[in-house]
C-alpha positions in Angstrom: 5.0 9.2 65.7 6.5 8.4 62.2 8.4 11.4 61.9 9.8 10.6 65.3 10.4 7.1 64.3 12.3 8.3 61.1 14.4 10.9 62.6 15.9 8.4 65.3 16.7 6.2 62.2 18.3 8.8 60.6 20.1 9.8 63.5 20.9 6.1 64.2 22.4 5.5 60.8 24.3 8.7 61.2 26.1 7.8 64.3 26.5 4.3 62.7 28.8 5.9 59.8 30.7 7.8 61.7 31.3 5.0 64.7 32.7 2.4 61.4 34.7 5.9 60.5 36.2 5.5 63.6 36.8 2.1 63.6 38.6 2.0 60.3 40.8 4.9 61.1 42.0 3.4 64.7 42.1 -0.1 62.9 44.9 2.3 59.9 46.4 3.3 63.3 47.1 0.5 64.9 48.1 -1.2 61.7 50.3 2.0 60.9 52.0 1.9 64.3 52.7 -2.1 63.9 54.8 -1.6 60.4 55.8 -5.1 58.7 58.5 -5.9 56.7 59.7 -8.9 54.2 63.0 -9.5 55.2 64.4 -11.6 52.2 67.0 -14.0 52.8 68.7 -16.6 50.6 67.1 -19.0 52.6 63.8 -17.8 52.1 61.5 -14.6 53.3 60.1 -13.9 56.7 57.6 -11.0 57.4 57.9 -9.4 60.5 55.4 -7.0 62.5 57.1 -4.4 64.9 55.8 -3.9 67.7 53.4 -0.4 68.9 54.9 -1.0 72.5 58.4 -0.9 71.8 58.7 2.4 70.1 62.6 3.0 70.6 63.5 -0.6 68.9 61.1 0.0 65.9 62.0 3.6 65.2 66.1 2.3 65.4 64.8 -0.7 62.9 62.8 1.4 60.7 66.0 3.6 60.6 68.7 0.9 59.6 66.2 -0.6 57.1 65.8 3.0 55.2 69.8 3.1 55.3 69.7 -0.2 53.8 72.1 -1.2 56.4 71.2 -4.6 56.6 71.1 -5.4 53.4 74.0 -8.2 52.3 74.7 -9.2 56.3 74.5 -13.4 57.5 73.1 -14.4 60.0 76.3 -14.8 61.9 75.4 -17.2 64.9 72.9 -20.2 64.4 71.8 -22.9 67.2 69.7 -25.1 66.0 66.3 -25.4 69.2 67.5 -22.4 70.9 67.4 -19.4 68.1 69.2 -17.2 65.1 70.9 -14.2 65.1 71.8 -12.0 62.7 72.8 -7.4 62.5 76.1 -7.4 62.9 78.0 -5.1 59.9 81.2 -7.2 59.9 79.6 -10.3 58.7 79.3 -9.0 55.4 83.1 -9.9 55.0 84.5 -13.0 55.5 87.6 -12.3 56.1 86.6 -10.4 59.4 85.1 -13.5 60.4 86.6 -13.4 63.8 85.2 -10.3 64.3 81.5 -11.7 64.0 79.4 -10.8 66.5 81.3 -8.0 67.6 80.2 -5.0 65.0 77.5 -2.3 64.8 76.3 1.3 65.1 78.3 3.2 68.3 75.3 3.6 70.1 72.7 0.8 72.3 69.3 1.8 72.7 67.6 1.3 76.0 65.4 -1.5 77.1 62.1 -2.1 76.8 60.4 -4.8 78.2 56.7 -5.4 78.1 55.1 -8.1 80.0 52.3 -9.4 77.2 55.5 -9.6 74.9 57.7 -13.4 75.3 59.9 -15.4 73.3 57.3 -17.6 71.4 58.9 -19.3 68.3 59.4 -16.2 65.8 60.0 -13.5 68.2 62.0 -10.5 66.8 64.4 -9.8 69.6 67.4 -7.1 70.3 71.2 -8.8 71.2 73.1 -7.4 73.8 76.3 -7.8 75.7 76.0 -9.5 78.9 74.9 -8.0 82.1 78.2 -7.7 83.2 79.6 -5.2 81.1 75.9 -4.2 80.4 73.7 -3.9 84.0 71.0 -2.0 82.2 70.3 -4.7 79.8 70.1 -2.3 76.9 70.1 -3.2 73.5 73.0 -3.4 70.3 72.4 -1.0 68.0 71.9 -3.4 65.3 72.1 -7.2 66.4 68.8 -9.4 66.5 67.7 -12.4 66.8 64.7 -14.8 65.8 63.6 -17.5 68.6 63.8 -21.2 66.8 62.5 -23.4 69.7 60.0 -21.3 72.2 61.2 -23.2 75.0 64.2 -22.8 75.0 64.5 -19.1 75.3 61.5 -18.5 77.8 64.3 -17.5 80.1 65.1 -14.7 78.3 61.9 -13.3 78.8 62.6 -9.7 80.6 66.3 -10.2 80.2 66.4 -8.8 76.4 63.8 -6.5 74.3 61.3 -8.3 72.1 60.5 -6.0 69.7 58.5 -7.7 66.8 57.8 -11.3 65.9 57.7 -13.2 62.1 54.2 -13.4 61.3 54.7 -15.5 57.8 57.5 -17.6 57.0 58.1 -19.8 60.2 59.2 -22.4 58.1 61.9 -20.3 57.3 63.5 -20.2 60.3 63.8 -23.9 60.5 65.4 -23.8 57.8 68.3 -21.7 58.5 68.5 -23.5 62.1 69.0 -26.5 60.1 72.0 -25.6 58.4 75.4 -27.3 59.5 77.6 -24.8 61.8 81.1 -24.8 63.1 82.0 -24.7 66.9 81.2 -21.2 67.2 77.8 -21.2 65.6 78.8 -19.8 62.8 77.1 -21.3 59.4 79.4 -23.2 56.6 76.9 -21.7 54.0 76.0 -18.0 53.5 72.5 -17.6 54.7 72.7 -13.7 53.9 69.6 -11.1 54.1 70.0 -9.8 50.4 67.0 -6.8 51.5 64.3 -5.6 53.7 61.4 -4.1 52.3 58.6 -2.2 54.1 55.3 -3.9 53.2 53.2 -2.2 55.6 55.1 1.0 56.2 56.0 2.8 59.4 53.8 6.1 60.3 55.8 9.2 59.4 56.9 11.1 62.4 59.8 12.9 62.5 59.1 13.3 66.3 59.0 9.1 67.0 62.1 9.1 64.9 63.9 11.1 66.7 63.2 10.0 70.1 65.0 6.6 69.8 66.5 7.1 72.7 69.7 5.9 71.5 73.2 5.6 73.7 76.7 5.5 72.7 78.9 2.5 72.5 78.3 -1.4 71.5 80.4 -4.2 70.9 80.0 -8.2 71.3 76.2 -8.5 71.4 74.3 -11.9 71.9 71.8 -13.8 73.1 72.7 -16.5 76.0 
């Protein structure tokens, strides 16, 4: 009766190790597959967590951020209770200025919209052009933007891809939505993103990066 007693405790502690194996290594997954990133600003920095769900909109960031291609660009259009919005190439130079909002990479990438996913205050969403010129609501290449006031964008839920959200640095957002703008949104200061920097980094797979899903052509890209 003791050995019997011993070996199921054996066995028990057995299955126990390997069931905490398990655990950890889908915990690395999921953590893996959710890749964060500082993105430093002159205002401040804001980490941001990309979502597992949205695979085509964090492979096409992960991409842009290893190109360093946001690196020096404003955030081009602030309203202050509403949101922040920042991607576009030509904002590096002001005297494109009336250009702003207009530039990117020639492609969109398709939508993805996930239900459990809404515009809470910090949301990481894709710009787009309008559903006009754009009836599949897919995404700019490069434009996002940063929900200020929660409230104000819940209807944009399922109109326009969230793709991540700003889990530290909140405050930073208000301050950027604070700053003084000019009829168009535009900001009077540079609030510029000097870098983006993995913190957590992406899981490497040449087979996710490649299946971005990416379409040709982008121009004016916004939030409404």
């Amino acid at each position: 009766m003791v050995a019997f007693i011993v070996a199921m405790t054996s066995c028990s502690c057995g299955n126990g190790n390997k069931a905490a194996e398990e655990t950890a290594e889908t915990m690395e997954n999921t953590q893996i597959l959710e890749p964060e990133y500082d993105i430093m600003t002159t205002h401040g920095v804001m980490r941001v967590k990309l979502y597992s769900k949205t695979p085509k909109h964090r492979a096409n960031f992960e991409k842009l951020v290893a190109e360093k291609y946001y690196d020096g660009i404003r955030f081009h259009r602030v309203i202050e209770g509403f949101m922040i919005q920042a991607g576009d190439p030509f904002s590096r130079d002001t005297a494109l200025i009336n250009k702003w909002g207009q530039g990117g990479p020639d492609y969109t990438v398709p939508a993805e919209f996930v239900s459990e996913y809404w515009h809470k205050k910090g949301a990481l969403a894709a710009a787009r052009k309008g559903d006009m010129a754009n009836p599949t609501k897919a995404s700019s290449g490069s434009q996002f933007y940063i929900v200020h006031d929660q409230d104000a964008c819940l209807h944009l839920d399922g109109q326009y891809t969230i793709f991540g959200e700003v889990i530290e640095g909140l405050d930073v957002i208000d301050k950027i939505a604070a700053v003084d703008v000019d009829r168009y949104d535009r900001p009077y200061e540079d609030v510029i993103i000097n870098a983006v920097i993995p913190v957590l980094p992406p899981i490497e797979n040449t087979a996710a990066a490649d299946s971005t899903g990416t379409q040709p052509a982008d121009t004016t890209s916004s939030a409404e």
